[in-house]
Residue, then its C-alpha position, 0 to 999 in steps of 0.5 A: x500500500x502506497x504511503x501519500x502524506x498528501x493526495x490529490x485525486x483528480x475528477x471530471x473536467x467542466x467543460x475544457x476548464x479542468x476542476x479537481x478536488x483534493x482527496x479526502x487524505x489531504x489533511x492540509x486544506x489547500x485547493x488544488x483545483x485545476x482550474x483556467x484562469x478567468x482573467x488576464x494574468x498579472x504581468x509575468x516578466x517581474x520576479x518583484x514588484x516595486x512601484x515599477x514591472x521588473x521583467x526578471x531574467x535567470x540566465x546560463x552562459x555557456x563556453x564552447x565546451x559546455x563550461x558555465x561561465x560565471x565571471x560576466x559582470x552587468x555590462x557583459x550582457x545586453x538585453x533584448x524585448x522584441x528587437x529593441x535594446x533594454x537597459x539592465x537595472x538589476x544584475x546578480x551573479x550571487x546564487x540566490x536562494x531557491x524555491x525548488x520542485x522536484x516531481x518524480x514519475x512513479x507510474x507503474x512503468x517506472x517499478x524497476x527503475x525506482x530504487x535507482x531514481x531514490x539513490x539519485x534523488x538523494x544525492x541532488x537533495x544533498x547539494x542544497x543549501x539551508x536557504x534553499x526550499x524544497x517540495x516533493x511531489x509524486x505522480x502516477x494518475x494521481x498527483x501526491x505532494x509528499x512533502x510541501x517546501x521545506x529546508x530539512x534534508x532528513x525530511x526530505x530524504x525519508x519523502x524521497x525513501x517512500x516513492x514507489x511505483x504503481x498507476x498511468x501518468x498524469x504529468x501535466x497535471x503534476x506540472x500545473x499543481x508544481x506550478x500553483x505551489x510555486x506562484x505562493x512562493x513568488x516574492x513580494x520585495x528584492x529581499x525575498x527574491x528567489x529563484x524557481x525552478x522545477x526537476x521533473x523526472x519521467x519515463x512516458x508521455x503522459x496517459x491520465x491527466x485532466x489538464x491539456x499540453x497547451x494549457x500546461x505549456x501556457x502556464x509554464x510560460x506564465x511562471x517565473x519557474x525554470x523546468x529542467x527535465x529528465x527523459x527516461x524512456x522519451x525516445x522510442x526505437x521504433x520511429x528512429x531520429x523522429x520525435x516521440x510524443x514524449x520528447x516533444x513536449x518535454x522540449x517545449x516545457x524546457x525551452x520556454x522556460x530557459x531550463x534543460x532537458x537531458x535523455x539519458x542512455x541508462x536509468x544510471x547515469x540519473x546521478x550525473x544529471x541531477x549533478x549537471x542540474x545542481x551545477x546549472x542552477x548554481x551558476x546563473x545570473x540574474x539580470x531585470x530591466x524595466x521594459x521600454x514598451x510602455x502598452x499594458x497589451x498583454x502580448x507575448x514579448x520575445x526576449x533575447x539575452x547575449x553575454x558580450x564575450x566571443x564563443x559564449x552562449x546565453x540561454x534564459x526563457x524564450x519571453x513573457x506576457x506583458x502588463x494588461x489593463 
């Protein structure tokens, strides 16, 4: 019998809005409905608000060989909204505490894989600071938040000890409840600024979830959230160099956002890509503007991030929605 401290179970969806109820277990009293958005939402580029919107940045620089770069200073960087040049009001190479989400697939495809997963899941906990917050959440045709934010690596470690496997996969359900935990934990003031960012771990294309890829992806784009994720079996044999369902939307959930997504060979090389995840999330910049686009439109705005050091590449999130009325 499988331990859950907290389970969602997931009902029928009204209509194309996906509504779910929490399960009678969860003791915590948070509403974890999976509901569309009624209304436009709040400007998405600010990690903060401070009598202005700070479109916030988290930014990787890589070298030819694939080293990070972290010597860059604020006058390396030049940003770009839409093609017009932004200047750089905020700029921050100190690694800023984190609010993290670490979601594991524990569908039934992933039994044998499952004491491998723990051992590697362990081993990326062990890196994070006290600053840096964690939660756990599990994921099969239910979505089960083990264990809500929290600093205590014993906690952790025993939440991580209790995964196992069993059901169908409901991934982008897992990410849109990531997702809402995440925006409570969105800062209010600078001295409050974290970084956010998701770990999510899976074998399959999604079989079980109420929530859509488009609405899932939209919201992931809507975030201030990072997502880096691992690809246990994305790859299919049977359609060669094509994409699989899987891979798919795995690239685009990463891309958008400014993360990484990793397609491992063996369930044993777990250990070495939690370690590449730790050793990104560590090197990154912080770089806020305000943008020169005064309409409250709420369009998409495409962002560009170029580090003025030659052979260097800069990855961040593809853009954000701007302020609407």
């Amino acid at each position: 019998m499988r331990r859950r401290s907290r389970t969602i179970a997931l009902g029928l969806a009204v209509a194309v809005a996906a509504s779910v109820a929490a399960a009678a277990n969860n003791q915590s009293g948070i509403d974890y409905s999976l509901q569309k958005p009624q209304d436009p939402a709040p400007p998405q580029g600010g990690a903060f608000r401070s009598g202005i919107d700070l479109v916030s940045l988290n930014v990787t620089v890589t070298d030819p060989s694939g080293r990070f770069v972290t010597d860059l200073l604020q006058e390396d960087f030049s940003v770009f909204e839409d093609g017009v040049k932004q200047d750089v009001t905020f700029f921050s190479k100190t690694n800023l505490p984190l609010s993290l989400s670490l979601l594991v697939d524990t569908s039934a495809s992933m039994d044998d894989k499952i004491a491998t997963v723990r051992a590697a899941a362990t081993g990326f906990v062990a890196h994070l600071r006290t600053e840096d917050r964690t939660q756990l959440i599990d994921f099969d045709s239910r979505v089960n938040v083990l264990l809500p934010f929290t600093s205590a690596h014993p906690e952790l470690d025993r939440a991580i000890a209790s995964l196992s496997a069993g059901g169908s996969t409901a991934l982008y359900n897992a990410v849109y409840i990531a997702l809402k935990e995440l925006k409570k934990n969105q800062a209010r003031s600078a001295e409050e600024l974290r970084r956010q960012a998701i770990v999510l771990l899976t074998d399959g294309e999604d079989t079980s979830s109420l929530v859509s890829f488009e609405e899932v992806l939209e919201q992931t784009k809507r975030s201030e959230t990072a997502v880096y994720a691992i690809g246990l079996r994305a790859r299919d044999s049977n359609i060669g160099k094509g994409y699989s369902e899987a891979e798919f939307v795995l690239r685009q959930l990463t891309s958008q956002t400014g993360g990484r997504v990793f397609f491992p060979e063996a369930v044993a090389d777990l250990a070495a890509i939690y370690s590449q995840i730790w050793q990104e999330l560590s090197s990154q910049y912080l770089l806020g503007y305000s943008s020169k686009n005064p309409r409250r439109d709420g369009r998409w705005r495409r962002v560009v991030v170029r580090a003025e050091r030659p052979s260097t590449l800069s990855r961040t999130k593809l853009g954000y929605y701007g302020p609407s009325l």
